[in-house]
C-alpha positions as CSV (number, residue, x, y, z in Angstrom):
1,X,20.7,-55.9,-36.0
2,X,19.3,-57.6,-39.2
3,X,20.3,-56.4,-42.4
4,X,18.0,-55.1,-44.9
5,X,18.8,-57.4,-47.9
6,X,17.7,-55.3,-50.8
7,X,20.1,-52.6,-49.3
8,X,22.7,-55.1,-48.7
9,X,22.3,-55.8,-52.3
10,X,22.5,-53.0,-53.8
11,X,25.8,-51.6,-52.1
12,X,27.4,-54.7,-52.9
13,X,26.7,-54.3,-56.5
14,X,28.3,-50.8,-56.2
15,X,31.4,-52.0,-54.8
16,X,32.1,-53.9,-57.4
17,X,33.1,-51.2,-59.5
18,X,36.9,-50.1,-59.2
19,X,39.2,-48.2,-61.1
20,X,40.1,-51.4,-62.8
21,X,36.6,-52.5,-63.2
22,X,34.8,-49.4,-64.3
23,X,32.0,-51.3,-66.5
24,X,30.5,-54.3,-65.9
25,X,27.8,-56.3,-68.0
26,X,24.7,-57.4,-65.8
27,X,26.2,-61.2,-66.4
28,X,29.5,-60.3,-64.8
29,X,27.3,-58.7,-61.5
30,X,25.4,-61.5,-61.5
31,X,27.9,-64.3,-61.3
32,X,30.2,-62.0,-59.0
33,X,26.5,-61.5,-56.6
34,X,25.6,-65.2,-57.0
35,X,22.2,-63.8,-57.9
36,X,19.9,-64.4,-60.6
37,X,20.1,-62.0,-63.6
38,X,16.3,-60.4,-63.0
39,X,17.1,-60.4,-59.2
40,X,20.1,-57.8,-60.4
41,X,18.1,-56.0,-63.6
42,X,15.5,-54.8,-60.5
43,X,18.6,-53.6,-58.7
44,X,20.1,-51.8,-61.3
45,X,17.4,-50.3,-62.2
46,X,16.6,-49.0,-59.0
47,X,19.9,-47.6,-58.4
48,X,19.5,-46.0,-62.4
49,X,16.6,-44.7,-61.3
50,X,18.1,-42.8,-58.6
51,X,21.7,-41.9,-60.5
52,X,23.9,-44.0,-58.7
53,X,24.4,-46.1,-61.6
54,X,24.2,-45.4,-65.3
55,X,24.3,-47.4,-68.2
56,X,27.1,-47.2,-71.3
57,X,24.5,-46.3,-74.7
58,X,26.9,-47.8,-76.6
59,X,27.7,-51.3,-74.9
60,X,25.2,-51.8,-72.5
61,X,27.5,-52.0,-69.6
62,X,26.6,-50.5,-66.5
63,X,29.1,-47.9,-64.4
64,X,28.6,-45.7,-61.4
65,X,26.8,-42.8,-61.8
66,X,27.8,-39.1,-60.9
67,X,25.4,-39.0,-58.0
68,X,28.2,-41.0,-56.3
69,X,30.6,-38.1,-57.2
70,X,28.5,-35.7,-55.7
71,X,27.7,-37.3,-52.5
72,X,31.8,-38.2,-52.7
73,X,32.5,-34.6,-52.7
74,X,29.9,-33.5,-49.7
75,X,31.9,-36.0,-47.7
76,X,35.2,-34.7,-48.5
77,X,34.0,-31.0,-48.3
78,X,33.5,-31.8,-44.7
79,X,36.8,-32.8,-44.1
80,X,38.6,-30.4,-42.5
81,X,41.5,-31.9,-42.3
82,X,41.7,-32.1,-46.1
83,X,41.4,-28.3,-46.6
84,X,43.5,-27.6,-43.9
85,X,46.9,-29.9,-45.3
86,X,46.2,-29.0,-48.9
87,X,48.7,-26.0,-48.8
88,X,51.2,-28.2,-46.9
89,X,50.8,-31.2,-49.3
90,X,51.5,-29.6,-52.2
91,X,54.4,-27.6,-50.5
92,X,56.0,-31.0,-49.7
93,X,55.5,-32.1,-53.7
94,X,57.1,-28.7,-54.5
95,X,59.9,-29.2,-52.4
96,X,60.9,-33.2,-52.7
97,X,59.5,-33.4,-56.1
98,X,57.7,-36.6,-55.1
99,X,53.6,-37.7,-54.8
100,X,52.8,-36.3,-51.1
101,X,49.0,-38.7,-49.9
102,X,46.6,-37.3,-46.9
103,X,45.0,-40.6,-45.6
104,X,42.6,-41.4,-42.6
105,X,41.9,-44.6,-41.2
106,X,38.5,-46.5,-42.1
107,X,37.8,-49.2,-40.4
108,X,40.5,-51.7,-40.6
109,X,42.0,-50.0,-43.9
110,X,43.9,-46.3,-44.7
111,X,41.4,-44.4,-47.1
112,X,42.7,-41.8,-49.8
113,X,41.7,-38.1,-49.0
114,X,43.9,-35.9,-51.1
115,X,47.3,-36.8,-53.2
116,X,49.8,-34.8,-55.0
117,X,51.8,-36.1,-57.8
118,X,54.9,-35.4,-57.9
119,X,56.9,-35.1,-61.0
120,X,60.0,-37.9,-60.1
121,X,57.8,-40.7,-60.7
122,X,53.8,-42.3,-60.7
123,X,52.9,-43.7,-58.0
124,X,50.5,-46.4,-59.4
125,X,48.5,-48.1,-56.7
126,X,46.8,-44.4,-54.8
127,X,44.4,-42.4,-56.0
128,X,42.0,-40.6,-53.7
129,X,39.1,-42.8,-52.6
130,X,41.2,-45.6,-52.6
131,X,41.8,-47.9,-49.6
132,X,45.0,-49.2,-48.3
133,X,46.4,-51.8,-45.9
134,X,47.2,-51.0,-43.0
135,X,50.2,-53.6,-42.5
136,X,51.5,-53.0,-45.8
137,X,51.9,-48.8,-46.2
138,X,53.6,-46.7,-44.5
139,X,50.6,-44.6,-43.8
140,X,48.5,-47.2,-42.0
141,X,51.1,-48.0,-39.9
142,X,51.1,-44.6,-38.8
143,X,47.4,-44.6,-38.6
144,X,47.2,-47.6,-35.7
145,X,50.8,-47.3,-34.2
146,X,49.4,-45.1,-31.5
147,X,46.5,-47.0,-30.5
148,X,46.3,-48.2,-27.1
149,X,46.9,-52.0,-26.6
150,X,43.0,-52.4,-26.2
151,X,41.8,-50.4,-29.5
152,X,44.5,-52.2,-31.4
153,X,43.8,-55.5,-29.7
154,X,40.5,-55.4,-31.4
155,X,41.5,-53.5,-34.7
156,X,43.5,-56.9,-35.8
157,X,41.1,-59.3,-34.3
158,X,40.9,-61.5,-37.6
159,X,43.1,-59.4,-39.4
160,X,44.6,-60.8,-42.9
161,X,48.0,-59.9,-43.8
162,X,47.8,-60.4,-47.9
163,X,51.2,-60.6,-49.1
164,X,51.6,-57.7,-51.7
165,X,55.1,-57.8,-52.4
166,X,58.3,-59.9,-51.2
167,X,59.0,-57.4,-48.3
168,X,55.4,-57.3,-47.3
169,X,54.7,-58.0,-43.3
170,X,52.8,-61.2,-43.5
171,X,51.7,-62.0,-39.1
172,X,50.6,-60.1,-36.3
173,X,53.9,-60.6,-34.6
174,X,55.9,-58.9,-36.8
175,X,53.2,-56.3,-37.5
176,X,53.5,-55.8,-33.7
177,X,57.1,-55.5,-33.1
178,X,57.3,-52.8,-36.7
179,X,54.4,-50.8,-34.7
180,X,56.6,-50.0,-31.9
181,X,59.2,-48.8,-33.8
182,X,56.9,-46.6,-35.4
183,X,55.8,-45.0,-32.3
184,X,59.8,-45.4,-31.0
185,X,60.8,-43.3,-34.4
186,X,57.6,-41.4,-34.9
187,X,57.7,-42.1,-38.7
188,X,56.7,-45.1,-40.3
189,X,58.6,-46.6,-43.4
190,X,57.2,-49.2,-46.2
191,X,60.1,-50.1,-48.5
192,X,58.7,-51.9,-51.6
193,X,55.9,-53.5,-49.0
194,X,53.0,-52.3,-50.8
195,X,53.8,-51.9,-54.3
196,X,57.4,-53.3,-56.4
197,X,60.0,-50.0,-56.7
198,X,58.1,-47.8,-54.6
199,X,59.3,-46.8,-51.1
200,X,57.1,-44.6,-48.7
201,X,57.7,-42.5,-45.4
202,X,54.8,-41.3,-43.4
203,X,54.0,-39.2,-40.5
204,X,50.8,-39.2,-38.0
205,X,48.8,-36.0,-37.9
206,X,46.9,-35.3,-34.2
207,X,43.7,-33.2,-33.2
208,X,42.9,-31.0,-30.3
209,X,42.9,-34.1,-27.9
210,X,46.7,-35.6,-29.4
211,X,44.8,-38.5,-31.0
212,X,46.1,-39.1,-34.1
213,X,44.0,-38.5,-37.0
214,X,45.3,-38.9,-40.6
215,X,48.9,-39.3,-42.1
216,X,50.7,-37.6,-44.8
217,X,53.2,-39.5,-46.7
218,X,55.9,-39.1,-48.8
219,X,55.8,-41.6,-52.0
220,X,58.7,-42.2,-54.7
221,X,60.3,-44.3,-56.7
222,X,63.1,-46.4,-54.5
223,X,66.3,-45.3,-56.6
224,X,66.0,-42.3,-56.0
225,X,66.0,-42.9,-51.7
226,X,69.3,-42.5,-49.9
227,X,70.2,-42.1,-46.6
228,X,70.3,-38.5,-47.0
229,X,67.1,-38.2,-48.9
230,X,65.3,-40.1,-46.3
231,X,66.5,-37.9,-43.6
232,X,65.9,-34.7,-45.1
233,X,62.3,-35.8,-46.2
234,X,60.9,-37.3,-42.6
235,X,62.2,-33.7,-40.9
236,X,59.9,-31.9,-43.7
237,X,56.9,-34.3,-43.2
238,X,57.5,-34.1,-39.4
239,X,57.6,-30.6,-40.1
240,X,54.6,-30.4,-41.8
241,X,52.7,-32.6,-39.6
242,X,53.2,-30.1,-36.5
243,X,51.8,-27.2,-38.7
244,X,48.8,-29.0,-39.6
245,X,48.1,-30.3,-36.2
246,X,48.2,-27.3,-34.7
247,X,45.8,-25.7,-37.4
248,X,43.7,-28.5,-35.9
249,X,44.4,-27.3,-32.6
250,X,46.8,-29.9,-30.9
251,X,49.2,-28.0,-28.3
252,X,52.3,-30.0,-27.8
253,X,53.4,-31.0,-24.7
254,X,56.3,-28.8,-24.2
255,X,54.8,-25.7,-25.2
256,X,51.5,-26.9,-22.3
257,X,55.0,-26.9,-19.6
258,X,56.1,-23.2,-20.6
């Protein structure tokens, strides 16, 4: 199906806005678009025009605009999932002191949904909206572990493993073997794999049907993990997990024998 290149254009420009780039001269989109500067002045315009972008008074740079917060929020006010963790996410914070994520799976990437910070330490690289890799986090693991062979046959069919940190999984093989003992353990682990000093724990969440559909995650600074700690912390995820899947109306298998 042919795509509509005005369109195409114009979402492209938006993704190039991050929480790193948050303002952008129209020179910088149109070197980074490859397109000429008027070509990108109509585009910007249009999207002004409809809210999605706004420009800076006092620069001239050009930022998203807050029609893509309230669309954001629509989306995420539809996510049941989301309101039905919250209690449980910020229990876990309360309880281990560290930043507790909600993610879902996106395409080939973990997205952001919900995150509380915890108070032993910032947890630089999340924030909700945000995507993550799935070979890299502890969450994304989680998120495709429990795929059959055929949906994850096709889920890494040109796959890139980017090297994020020394520890980071860099081939399918590997990637392969750590899936299983994620669905062997059910927990998945990412010590320093995504981001330096940081070690994560994560746990899949399942619907009515026992598919899994989000993770929660337990992030914190590496220092403070010990055997101990690591223990005590998957049995609360795990813990929590069960509460929120059954909220979302998965029956566990046990309780169908009784």
């Amino acid at each position: 199906m042919p795509l509509i290149q005005a369109v195409d254009r114009a979402l492209r420009i938006l993704d190039l806005f991050d929480e790193y780039e948050t303002e952008l001269k129209i020179t910088d989109i149109s070197e980074r678009m490859q397109l000429h500067k008027s070509t990108v002045h109509s585009l910007l315009k249009t999207l002004q025009h409809h809210h999605y972008i706004e420009q800076n008074p006092e620069n001239g740079k050009y930022r998203l605009g807050m029609k893509l917060f309230e669309r954001g929020n629509l989306v995420i006010r539809h996510l049941d999932i989301r309101s039905i963790s919250k209690k449980h996410l910020i229990d876990l914070s309360i309880k281990t002191g560290s930043t507790v994520h909600l993610v879902i799976l996106d395409g080939k990437e973990g997205i952001y949904i919900d995150k509380v910070e915890g108070t032993s330490g910032t947890v630089l690289y999340s924030r909700i909206g945000r995507r993550v890799p799935i070979h890299s986090s502890a969450v994304g693991k989680v998120l495709v572990a429990f795929k059959n062979n055929q949906e994850l046959k096709e889920l890494l069919r040109g796959y890139v493993y980017r090297r994020h940190t020394e520890n980071t999984i860099t081939n399918e093989e590997e990637f392969l073997k750590e899936l299983e003992n994620v669905r062997n353990n059910g927990y998945a682990l990412d010590k320093e794999e995504n981001e330096p000093g940081i070690t994560c724990v994560a746990v899949p969440i399942r619907d009515h049907s026992g598919n899994v559909i989000a993770a929660i995650s337990i992030s914190q600074p590496s220092a403070k993990i010990t055997d101990t700690v690591l223990e005590e912390e998957i049995q609360l995820l795990q813990n929590a997990a069960e509460q929120i899947s059954e909220e979302m109306g998965y029956i566990r298998p046990s309780r169908l024998s009784v």
